[in-house]
C-alpha positions in Angstrom: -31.8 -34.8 25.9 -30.1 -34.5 22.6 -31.2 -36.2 19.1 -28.9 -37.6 16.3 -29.1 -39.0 13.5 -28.0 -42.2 11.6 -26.6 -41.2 8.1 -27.1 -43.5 5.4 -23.9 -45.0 3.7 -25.4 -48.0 2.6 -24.5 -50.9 5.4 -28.3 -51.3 6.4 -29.3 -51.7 2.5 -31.0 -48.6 1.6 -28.7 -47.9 -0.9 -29.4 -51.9 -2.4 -29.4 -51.5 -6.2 -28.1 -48.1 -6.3 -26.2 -46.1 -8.3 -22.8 -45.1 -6.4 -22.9 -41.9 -7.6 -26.7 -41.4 -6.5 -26.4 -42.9 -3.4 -23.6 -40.7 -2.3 -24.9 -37.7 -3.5 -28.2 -38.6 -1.2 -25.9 -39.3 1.8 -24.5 -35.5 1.7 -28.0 -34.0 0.9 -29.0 -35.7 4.2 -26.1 -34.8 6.1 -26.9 -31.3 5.2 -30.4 -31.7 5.8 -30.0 -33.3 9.2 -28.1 -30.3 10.7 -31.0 -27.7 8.9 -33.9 -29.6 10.5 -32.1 -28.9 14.1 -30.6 -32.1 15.3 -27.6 -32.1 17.3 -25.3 -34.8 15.9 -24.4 -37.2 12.9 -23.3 -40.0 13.1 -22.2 -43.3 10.7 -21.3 -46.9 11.2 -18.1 -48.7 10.3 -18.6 -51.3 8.5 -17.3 -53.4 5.3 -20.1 -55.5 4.5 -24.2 -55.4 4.5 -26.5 -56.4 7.4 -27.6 -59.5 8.0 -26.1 -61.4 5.0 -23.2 -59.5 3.2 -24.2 -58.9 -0.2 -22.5 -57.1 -3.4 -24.6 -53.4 -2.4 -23.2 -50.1 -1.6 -21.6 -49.8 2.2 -19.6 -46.5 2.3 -16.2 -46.3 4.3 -16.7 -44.5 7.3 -13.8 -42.3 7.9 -13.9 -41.6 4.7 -17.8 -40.5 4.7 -17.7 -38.4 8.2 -14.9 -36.2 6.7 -17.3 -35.3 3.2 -19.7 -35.0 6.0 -17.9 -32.2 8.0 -17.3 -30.6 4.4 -21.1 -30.3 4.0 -22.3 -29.1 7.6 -20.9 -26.4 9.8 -22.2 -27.0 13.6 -23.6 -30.5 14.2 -21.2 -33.2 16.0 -20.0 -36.2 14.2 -18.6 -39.2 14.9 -19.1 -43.1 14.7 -21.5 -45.5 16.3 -19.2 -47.0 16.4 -15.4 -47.5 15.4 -14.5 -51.6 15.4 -11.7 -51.4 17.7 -9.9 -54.5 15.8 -10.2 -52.7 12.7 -7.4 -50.3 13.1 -3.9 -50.3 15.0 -5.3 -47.7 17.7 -2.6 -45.3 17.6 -3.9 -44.8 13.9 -7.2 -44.4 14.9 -6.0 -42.0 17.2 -4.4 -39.8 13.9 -7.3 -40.6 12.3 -9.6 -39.0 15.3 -7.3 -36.1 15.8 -6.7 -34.8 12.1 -11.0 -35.3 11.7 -11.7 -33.1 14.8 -9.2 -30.6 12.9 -10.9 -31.1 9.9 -14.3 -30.8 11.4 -13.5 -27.8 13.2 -13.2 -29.7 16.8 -16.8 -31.5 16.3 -15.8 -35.4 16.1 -16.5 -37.6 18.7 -14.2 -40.6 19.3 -16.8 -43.8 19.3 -15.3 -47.4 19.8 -16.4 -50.3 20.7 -14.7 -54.2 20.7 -16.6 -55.2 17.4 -18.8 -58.5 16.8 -19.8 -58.7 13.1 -17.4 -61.9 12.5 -17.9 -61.8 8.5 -16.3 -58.6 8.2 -12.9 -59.8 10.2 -12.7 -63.1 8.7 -13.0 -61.2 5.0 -10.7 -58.7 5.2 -8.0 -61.0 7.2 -8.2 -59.9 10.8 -9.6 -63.4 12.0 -11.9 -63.4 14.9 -10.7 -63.4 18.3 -13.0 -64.8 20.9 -14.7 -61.8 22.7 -12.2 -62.0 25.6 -9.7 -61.1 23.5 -11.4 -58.6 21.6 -12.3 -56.9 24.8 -8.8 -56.7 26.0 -7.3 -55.5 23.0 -10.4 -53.0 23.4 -8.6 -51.9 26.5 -5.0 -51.4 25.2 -6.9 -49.7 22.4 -8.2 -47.3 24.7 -5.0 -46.6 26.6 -3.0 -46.0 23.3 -5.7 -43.6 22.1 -5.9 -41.6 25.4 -2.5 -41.5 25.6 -2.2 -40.5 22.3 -4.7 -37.6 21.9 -2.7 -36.4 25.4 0.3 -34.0 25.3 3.7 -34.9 24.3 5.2 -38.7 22.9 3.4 -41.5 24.2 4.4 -45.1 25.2 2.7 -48.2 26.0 2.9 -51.7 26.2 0.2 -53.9 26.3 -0.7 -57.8 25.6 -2.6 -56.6 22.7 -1.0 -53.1 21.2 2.0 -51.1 22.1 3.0 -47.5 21.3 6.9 -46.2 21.9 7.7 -42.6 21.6 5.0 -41.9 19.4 4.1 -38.5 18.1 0.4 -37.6 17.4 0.5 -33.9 15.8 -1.8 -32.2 15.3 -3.5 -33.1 18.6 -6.8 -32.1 17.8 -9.0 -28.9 18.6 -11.2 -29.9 21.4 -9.3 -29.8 25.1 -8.3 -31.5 26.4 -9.4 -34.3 23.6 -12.1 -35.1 21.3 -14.9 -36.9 23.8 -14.4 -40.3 23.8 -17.8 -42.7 23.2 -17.5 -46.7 24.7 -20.0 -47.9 22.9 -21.8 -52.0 24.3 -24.1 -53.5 26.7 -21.9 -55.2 28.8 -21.7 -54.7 32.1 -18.7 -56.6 33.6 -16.2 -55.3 31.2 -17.4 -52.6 28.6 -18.9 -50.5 31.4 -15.6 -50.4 33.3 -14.0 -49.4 30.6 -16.0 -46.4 29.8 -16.1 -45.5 33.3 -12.5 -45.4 33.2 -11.7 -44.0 29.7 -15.1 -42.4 28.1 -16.6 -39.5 28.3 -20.1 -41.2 27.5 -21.9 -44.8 26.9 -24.1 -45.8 24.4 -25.9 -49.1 25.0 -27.4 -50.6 21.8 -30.6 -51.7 21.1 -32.4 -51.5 24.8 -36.1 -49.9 25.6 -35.8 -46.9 28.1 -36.9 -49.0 31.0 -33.8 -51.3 30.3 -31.7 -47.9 30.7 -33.4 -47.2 33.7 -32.6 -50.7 35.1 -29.2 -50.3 34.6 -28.6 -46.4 35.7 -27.7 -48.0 39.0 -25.1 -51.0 37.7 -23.4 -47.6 35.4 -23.3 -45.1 38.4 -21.8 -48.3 40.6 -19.2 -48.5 37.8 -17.9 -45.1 38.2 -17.7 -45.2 42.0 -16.0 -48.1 41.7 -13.3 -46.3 40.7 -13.7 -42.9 42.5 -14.9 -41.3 39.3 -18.3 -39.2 39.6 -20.9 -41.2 38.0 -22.5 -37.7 37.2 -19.2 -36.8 34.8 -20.6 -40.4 32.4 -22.8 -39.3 30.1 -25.1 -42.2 29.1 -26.7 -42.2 25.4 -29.3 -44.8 23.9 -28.9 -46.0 20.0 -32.3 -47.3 19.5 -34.1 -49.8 17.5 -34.3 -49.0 14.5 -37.8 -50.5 13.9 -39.2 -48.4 17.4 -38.5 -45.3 15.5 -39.5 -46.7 11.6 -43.0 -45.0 12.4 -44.6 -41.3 12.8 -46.6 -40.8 15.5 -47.6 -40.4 18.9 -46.0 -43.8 19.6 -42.7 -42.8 18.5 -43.1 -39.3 20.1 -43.6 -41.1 23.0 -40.6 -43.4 22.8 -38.8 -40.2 22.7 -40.1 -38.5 25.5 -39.7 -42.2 27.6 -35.4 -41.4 26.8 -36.0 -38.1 28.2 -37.3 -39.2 31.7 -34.8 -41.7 32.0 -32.0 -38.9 32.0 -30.2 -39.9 28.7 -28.2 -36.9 27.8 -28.4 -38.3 23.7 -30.9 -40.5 21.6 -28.9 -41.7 18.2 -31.4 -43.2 15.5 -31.9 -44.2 12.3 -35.4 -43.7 10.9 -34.2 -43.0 7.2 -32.8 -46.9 7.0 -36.6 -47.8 5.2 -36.6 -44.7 3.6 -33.6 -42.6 2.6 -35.3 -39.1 2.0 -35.4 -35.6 3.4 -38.9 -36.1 4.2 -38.4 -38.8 6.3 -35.7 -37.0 8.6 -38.0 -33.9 8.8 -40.8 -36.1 10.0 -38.9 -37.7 12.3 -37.7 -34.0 13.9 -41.2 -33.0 14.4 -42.0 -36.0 16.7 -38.7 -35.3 18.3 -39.4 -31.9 19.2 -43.4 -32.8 20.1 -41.6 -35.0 22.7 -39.6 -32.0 24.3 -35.8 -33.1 22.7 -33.8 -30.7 22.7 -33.3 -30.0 19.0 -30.8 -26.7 17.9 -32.3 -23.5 15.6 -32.8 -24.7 12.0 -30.0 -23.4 9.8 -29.9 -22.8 6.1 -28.0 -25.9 5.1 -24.8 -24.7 3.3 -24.9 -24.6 -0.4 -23.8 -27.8 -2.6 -20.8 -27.5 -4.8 
């Protein structure tokens, strides 16, 4: 099992009552820390206001921050935990995806889920569709974008989004795409649709044995299909709070996602405490547990 890491940017509040300035200039020395320590991805969320309440305090735009990120780190996968489908027309999300894997060097990972944090929509004029609808316009979303990052125009017409003869140049450098992520615990619709579009599913906020549980329900969404449940990668972001202490009972948190067969663990331990010391920390229990964390690198030089 792989480890990655939460970057800050702010939409947790550990940037509350920063300067901007400081606070981004932390987010970049921990990106470039993260990838020295050994662990295999980054990842941000997207976001527009702070968590619970939205407050006046720093939350830094995603794309926006995973493309400074690939500018600071040279190996380590990126991507989103995860994109708010409603956010974005999806064909632009599909240029966005495709021109960051370019950027990155073919390390971005599509994540995307049908969004929930209703503040955010009503504020910035999307409304707030009930979830039906946010989960079907997750599923022309997913068509458009897999039909974008393929080969050649693309057309589609859906209840919720439609495409016609549209060009997405350049494609990307990962074949045939950049991995796609569903990202959601539900296991009527969201599963289905990672089963038919993903590459991998994160479920949110579970305990390993909840994973465990629902190995079967995942693998029975795959066959449902005729897809080969082994070809779903399933990943785990945790609780923040199960990972907020060193120790044997995080390291053996750790090695619990390990035995469960989760091919990735994404946390966030640096949410309390934004420092390079905390991240380091955090690797040692990671790799006391058996992770499978990469050879430190030098992290690349600032400037």
């Amino acid at each position: 099992m792989q480890v990655g890491l939460l970057i800050p940017q702010g939409w947790k509040g550990e940037f509350d009552r920063w300067d901007p300035a400081a606070a981004w200039a932390r987010t970049m020395e921990l990106a470039r820390d993260a990838e020295a320590l050994g662990f295999e991805s980054e990842w941000v969320f997207d976001h527009f206001h702070t968590v619970p309440e939205a407050t006046d305090e720093i939350t830094f735009e995603s794309f926006t921050t995973l493309t400074a990120m690939a500018m600071v780190t040279r190996r380590v996968r990126l991507g989103h935990m995860v994109i708010c489908n409603g956010f974005r027309n999806p064909a632009l999300t599909a240029k966005l995806a495709s021109t960051l894997d370019v950027v990155s060097g073919g390390r971005f990972e599509l994540g995307i889920g049908g969004g929930w944090k209703e503040d955010e929509w009503l504020a910035y004029g999307y409304g707030f569709p009930p979830l039906s609808q946010r989960l079907g316009s997750l599923h022309d979303g997913l068509e458009v974008i897999t039909r974008m990052l393929a080969p050649g125009r693309s057309t589609y017409r859906g209840n919720h989004a439609r495409i016609d003869g549209a060009v997405n140049v350049p494609k990307g450098i990962q074949q045939p795409r950049p991995p796609i992520i569903v990202g959601g615990n539900g296991p009527e619709v969201t599963w289905r649709l990672a089963a038919k579009y993903a590459d991998e599913l994160n479920v949110v906020y579970v305990s390993p044995a909840d994973v465990a549980a629902d190995m079967p329900i995942i693998r029975a969404r795959c066959e449902e299909i005729g897809r080969d449940p082994a070809t779903l990668k399933v990943s785990l972001y945790s609780r923040d709070e199960d990972v907020r202490t060193p120790g044997q009972e995080r390291v053996d948190l750790v090695g619990q996602c390990i035995e469960v067969g989760l091919s990735r663990l994404v946390a966030f331990p640096t949410r309390w405490d934004p420092t390079r010391e905390t991240q380091a920390r955090f690797a040692e229990d990671c790799r006391a547990a058996g992770a499978e964390m990469i050879d430190a690198v030098e992290p690349l030089a600032q400037g």
